[in-house]
C-alpha positions as CSV (number, residue, x, y, z in Angstrom):
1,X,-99.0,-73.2,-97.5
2,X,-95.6,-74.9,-96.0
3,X,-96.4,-78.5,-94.3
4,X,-95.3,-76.4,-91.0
5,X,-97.9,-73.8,-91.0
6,X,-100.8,-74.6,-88.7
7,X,-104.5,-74.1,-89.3
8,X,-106.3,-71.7,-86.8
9,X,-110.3,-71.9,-86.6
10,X,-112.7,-69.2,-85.9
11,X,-114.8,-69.7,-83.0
12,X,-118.0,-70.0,-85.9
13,X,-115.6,-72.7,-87.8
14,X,-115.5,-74.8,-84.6
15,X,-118.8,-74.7,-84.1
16,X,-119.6,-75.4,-87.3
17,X,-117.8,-78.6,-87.3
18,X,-119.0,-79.7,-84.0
19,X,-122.8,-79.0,-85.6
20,X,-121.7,-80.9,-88.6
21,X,-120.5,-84.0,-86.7
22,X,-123.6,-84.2,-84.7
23,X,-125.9,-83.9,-87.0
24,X,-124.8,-85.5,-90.1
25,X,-126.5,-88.8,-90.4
26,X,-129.9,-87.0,-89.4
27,X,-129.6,-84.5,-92.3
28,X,-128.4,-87.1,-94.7
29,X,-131.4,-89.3,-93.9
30,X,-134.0,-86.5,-93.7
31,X,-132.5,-85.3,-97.1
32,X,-133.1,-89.1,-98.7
33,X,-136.5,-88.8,-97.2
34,X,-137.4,-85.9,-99.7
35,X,-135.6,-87.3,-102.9
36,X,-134.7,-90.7,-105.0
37,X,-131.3,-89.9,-106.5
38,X,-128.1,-90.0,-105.0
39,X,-126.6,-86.7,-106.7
40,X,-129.9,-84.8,-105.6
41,X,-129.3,-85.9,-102.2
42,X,-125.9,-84.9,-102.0
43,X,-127.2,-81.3,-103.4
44,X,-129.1,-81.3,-101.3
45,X,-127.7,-81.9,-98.5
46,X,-125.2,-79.7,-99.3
47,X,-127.5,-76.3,-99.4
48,X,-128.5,-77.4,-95.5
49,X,-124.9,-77.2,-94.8
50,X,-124.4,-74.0,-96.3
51,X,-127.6,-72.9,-94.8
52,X,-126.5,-73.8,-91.4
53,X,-123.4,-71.9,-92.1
54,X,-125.4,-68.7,-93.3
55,X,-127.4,-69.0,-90.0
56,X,-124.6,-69.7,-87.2
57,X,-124.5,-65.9,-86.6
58,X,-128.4,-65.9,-85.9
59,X,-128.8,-68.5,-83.7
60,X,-129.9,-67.6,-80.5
61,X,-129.5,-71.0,-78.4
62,X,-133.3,-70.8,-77.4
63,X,-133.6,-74.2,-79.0
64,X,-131.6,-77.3,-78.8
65,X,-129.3,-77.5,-81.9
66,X,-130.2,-80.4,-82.9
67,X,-134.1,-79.2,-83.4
68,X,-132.4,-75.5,-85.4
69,X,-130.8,-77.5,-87.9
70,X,-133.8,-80.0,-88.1
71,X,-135.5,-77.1,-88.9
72,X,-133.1,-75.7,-91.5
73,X,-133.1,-78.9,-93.2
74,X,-137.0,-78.9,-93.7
């Protein structure tokens, strides 16, 4: 890709991020709550992420966000 080209989101990418920036500290910490070793966390934590991902298209809005992926995380 040439330096000029830009980047263009989806709609789901955006929100995505935003979700990600909210809520990253609280699924890190929940995640050390369940496990010891640093390379578990991060594994993780990274199978939340890509469960909130997998999910974005099913989410209603009835909750707060926060509480959906406090629930995914679990």
């Amino acid at each position: 890709m040439a330096r000029s080209e830009k980047i263009i989101l989806t709609d789901k990418e955006n929100l995505f991020i935003k979700i990600l920036d909210e809520n990253r500290d609280r699924i890190y910490r929940l995640c050390m709550g369940y496990l010891m070793d640093k390379q578990e966390i991060d594994d993780l934590f990274q199978d939340v992420t890509v469960n909130i991902w997998r999910g974005l298209d099913t989410f209603r809005g009835e909750a707060k966000t926060s509480t959906w992926v406090y629930r995914i995380a679990v």
